[in-house]
Structures are given as C-alpha cells and as structure tokens.
C-alpha positions in Angstrom: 34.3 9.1 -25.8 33.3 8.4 -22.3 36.3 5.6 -22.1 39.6 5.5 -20.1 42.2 4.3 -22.2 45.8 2.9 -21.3 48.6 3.9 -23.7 51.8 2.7 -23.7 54.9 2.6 -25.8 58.3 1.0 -24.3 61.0 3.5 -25.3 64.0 0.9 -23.3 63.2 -2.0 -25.8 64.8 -2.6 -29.1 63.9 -4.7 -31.6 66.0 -7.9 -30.5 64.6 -7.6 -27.1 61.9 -10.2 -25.7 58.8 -9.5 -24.7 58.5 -8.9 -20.8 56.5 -11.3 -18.3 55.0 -8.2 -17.2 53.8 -6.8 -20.3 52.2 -9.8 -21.5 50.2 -10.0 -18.3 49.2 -6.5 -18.5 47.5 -7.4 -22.1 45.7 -10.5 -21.1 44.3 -8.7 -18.3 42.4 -6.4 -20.6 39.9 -7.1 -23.4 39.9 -4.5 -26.1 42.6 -3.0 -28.1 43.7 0.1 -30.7 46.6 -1.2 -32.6 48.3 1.7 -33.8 50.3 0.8 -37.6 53.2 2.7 -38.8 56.3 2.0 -41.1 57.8 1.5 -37.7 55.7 -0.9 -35.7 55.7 -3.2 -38.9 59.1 -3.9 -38.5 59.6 -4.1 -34.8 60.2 -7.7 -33.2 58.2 -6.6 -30.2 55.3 -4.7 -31.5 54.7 -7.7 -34.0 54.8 -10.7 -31.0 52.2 -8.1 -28.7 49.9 -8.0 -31.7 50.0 -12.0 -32.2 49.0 -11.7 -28.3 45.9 -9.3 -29.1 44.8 -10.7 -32.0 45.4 -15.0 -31.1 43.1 -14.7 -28.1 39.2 -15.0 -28.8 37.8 -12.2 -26.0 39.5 -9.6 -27.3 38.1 -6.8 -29.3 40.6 -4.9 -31.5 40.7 -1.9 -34.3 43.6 -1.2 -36.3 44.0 2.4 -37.1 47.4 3.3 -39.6 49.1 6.5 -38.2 49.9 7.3 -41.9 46.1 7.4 -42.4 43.8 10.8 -42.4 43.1 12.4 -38.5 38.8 11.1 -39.9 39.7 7.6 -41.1 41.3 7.3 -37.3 38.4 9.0 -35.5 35.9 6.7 -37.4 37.5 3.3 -36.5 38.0 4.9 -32.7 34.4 5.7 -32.6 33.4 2.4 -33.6 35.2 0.8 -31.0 34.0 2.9 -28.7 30.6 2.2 -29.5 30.8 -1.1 -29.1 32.0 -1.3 -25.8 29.3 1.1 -24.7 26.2 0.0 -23.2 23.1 1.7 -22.0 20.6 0.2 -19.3 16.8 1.0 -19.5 14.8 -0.5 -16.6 11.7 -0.4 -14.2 13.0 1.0 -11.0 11.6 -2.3 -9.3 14.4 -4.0 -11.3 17.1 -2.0 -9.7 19.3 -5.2 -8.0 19.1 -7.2 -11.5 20.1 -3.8 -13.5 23.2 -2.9 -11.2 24.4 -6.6 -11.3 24.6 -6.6 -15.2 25.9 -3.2 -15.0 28.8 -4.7 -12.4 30.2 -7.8 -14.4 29.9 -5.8 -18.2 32.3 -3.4 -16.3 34.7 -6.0 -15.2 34.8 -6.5 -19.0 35.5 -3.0 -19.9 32.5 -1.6 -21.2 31.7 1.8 -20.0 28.1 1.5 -18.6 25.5 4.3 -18.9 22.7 4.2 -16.8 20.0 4.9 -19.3 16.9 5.0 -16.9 14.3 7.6 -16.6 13.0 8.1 -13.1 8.9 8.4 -12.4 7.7 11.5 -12.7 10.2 13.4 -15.3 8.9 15.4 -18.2 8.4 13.7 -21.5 9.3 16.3 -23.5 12.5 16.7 -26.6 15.2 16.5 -24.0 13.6 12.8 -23.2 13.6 11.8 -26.3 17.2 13.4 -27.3 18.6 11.2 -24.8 17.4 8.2 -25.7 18.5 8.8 -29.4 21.3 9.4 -28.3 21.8 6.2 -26.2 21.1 4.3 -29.6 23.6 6.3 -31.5 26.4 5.5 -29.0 26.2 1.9 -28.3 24.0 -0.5 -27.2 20.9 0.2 -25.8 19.6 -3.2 -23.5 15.9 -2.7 -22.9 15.2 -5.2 -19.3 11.6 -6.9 -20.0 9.5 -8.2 -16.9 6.1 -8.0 -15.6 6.6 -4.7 -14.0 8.6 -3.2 -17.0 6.0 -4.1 -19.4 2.5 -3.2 -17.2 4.9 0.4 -16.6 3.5 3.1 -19.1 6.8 5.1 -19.0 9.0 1.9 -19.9 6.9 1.1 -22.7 7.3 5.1 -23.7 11.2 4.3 -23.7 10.6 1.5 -25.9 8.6 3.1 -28.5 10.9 5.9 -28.4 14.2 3.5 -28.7 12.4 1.6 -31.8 11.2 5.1 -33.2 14.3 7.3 -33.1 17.0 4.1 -33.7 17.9 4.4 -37.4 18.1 0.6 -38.3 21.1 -0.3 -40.7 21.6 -2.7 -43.7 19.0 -5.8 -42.9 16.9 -4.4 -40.1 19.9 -4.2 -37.7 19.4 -2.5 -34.0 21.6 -1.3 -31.5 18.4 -1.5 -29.3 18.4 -5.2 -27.2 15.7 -6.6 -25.5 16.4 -8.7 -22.4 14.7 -11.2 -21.0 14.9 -10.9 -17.0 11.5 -12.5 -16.2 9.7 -15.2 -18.3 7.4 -13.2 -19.8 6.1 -12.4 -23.6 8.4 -10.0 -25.5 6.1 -6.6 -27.0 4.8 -6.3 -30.0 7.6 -2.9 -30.9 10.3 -5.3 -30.3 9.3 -8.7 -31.6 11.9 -8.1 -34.9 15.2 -7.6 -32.7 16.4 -10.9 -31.6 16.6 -10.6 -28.1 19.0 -12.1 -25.3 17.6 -14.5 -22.3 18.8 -13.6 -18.8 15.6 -15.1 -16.7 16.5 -19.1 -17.1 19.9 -18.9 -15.4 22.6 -17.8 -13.0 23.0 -14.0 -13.9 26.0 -13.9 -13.5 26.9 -17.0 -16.0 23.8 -15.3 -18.3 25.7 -11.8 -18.7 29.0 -13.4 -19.4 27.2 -15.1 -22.4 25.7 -11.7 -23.2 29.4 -9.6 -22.8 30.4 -12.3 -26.1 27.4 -11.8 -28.0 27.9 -8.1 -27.8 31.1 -8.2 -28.9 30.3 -9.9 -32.1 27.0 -8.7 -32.3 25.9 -6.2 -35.7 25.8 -2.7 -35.0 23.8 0.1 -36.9 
C-alpha cells in the first residue's frame, strides 16, 4: 500500500519480563501503529505495557486489527491507515522549493508522499484524470494556492478535476485540501473545504501544525 512497515514480535520475552529500554525507544521514535489482537497478546504482560505506550502518547496514530477477525475486516482497517498517512502534492512548478519542503518534514513524520503534479505540456486526456481520482481515493490530496497556481490554467484543470472526481462522504467531507502558501483569495471550486494556512508563518512550524490536523482530520 505504497508504505514500509516495521514488524516485530520478541520471541526471548515471557510474560514476567520488563519491557526493554531499547524497545520503548524504538516506539516513541515512530508515529503510527497496527496493533495486532489475539487471545494471546491480551494476556501478555509485555504486549499490554507497549500498547499503553502507543496508545498514552497524543502523536500517535493507531488501528487495531483482531487476528481472529475475517482476512477483509483486516484489510479494511489496514487500508484506512494507510490512507491516512498518505499524501499527495499538487503544485505550480514555480512552487517547487515550498512543495519539496512540505514534502521533507511530512516524511520525517511517516507519511508516504506522492508527488501529485502534472508537468506543462502533458495530455489531458482519461489517464489525467484517472490519476487524480486516484490521488483522492488514496489519501489526502493538498492542492498549494498562490498567484501563480491560481493565474495557471492547468492547476485550476487539477482542481476542477480533484472537486469533480472526489466522492465527498457523510456532511460534505473531502480528502481534497487547499493550502494557503501565498496570501491570496481561495477559488470559487474550493471555497466549501476548509482549508489549511501555510503563507503567515515559519513553514516549517506551519506543516508541523498541518501533520496534526491531518491526523485527526475526516476522511471520505
């Protein structure tokens, strides 16, 4: 699902054992988390205190899938992790420096980053649009508004497409994000989606804001 995930089970410790230095370090370094349920892991010492870990720290993004459970009921709760922590990038190629440095620190959070840009000069045709579908199916999709984005035909093409072919869930919600890069008046297609401000700040500061807001944010 376009992720790289670490899995790990400690085979040398038994339930009376504490939990290592080393493996409590190794999950607050990272932010999101499949906890895997079983007659087993309900009883064990050590699975229970590494869960209180996970689940007692407020950056962390966890599913809970139960290994008793149907192969579908897993895949659904993977894929929806997955989708959150998936993020496309749509942007005017004069927005390059901006684009790759919100691209850098949501990786140093863990989301897998898709470059969702079209290049000058490429066909509009199904293939076009079938990617950008599928950028809204998959995960977020963070649309970066400035002067040159919006006076760019082909950028306001993506967004019509993004707002056409995203299938909005219960109460209007979109997996389509406007950004605010440059101080400037957010279009007409978008002005429903509440959008996230990046121009008024330290970008770097700004996207760390943005990497809470989409963990917590609805999804379609």
């Amino acid at each position: 699902m376009g992720h790289h995930p670490l899995m790990f089970f400690l085979k040398c410790m038994g339930d009376n054992s504490e939990l290592d230095d080393l493996i409590r370090r190794e999950i607050e370094a990272r932010e999101w988390f499949l906890l895997c349920e079983s007659e087993h892991s309900r009883v064990s010492r050590w699975v229970q205190r590494e869960v209180e870990i996970i689940t007692s720290r407020s950056k962390n993004v966890f599913a809970k899938v139960d290994l008793a459970g149907t192969a579908e009921s897993q895949l659904n709760t993977l894929r929806a992790l997955a989708k959150r922590a998936t993020v496309f990038i749509s942007y005017h190629h004069a927005d390059l420096a901006i684009a790759t440095e919100i691209a850098r620190v949501l990786r140093t959070h863990d989301f897998s980053v898709l470059d969702g840009h079209i290049d000058p000069g490429e066909t509009i045709d199904r293939a076009v649009r079938l990617r950008i579908k599928e950028a809204a199916d998959d995960g977020f999709v963070l649309i970066l508004l400035s002067a040159k984005s919006l006076a760019s035909e082909w950028v306001r093409f993506e967004i019509r497409e993004a707002i056409r072919l995203q299938a909005f869930g219960t109460g209007g919600i979109s997996n389509v994000i406007p950004v605010l890069i440059e101080d400037v008046r957010i279009p007409i297609e978008l002005a429903d989606i509440q959008a996230f401000d990046l121009s008024k700040g330290a970008i770097q500061e700004d996207v760390e804001r943005m990497v809470g807001y989409l963990k917590t944010r609805a999804m379609a």
